[in-house]
C-alpha positions in Angstrom: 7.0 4.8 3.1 5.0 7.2 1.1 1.5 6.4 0.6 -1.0 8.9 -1.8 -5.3 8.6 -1.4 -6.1 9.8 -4.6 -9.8 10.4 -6.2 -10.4 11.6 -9.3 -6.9 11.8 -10.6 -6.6 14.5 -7.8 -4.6 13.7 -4.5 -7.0 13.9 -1.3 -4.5 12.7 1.7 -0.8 11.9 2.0 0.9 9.3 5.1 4.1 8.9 5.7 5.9 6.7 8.3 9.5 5.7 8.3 10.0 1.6 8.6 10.9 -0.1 11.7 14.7 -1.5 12.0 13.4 -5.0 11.1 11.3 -3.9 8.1 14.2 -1.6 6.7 16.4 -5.0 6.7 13.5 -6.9 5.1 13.1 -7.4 1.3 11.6 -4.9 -0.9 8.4 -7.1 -1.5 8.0 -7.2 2.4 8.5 -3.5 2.5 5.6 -3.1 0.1 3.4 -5.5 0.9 3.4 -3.4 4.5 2.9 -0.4 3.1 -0.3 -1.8 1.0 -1.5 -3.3 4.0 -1.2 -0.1 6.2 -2.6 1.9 3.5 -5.7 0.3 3.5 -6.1 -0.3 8.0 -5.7 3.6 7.4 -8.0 4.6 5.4 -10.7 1.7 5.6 -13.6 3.6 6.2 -13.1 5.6 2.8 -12.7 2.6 0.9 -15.0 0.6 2.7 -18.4 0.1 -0.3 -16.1 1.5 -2.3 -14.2 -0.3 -5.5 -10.5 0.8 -5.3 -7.1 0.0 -7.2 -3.3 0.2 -5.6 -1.1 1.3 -7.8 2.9 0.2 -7.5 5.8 -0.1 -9.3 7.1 -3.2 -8.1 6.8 -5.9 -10.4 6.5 -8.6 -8.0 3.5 -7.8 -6.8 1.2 -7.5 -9.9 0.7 -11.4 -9.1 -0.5 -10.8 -5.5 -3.8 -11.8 -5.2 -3.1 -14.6 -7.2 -0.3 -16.0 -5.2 -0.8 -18.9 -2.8 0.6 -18.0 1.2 
């Protein structure tokens, strides 16, 4: 995964960590929802008071905070 903190329009840090065995087999939704998770135990204390937006491409997800668990 590939993960972009951007202010401004203007990138400000980059991560990148290859997925584990069981989340390579795992669905692309999984996959994703990992990597928006990560992101933000990663950078928490730049977000933290701070209104943000994730950005994806996966269509699934635009429902997320919607969807019942």
């Amino acid at each position: 995964m590939g993960i972009v903190l951007m202010q401004n329009g203007r990138p400000i840090a980059f991560f990148s960590k290859q997925f584990t065995q069981k989340l390579q087999r795992a669905s692309t939704y999984v996959r994703k929802l990992h990597a928006m998770t990560t992101t933000v135990c990663k950078w928490w204390q730049y977000l933290l008071d701070h209104q943000f937006t994730i950005l994806t491409y996966h269509h699934s997800l635009e429902d997320l905070m919607t969807q019942v668990i």
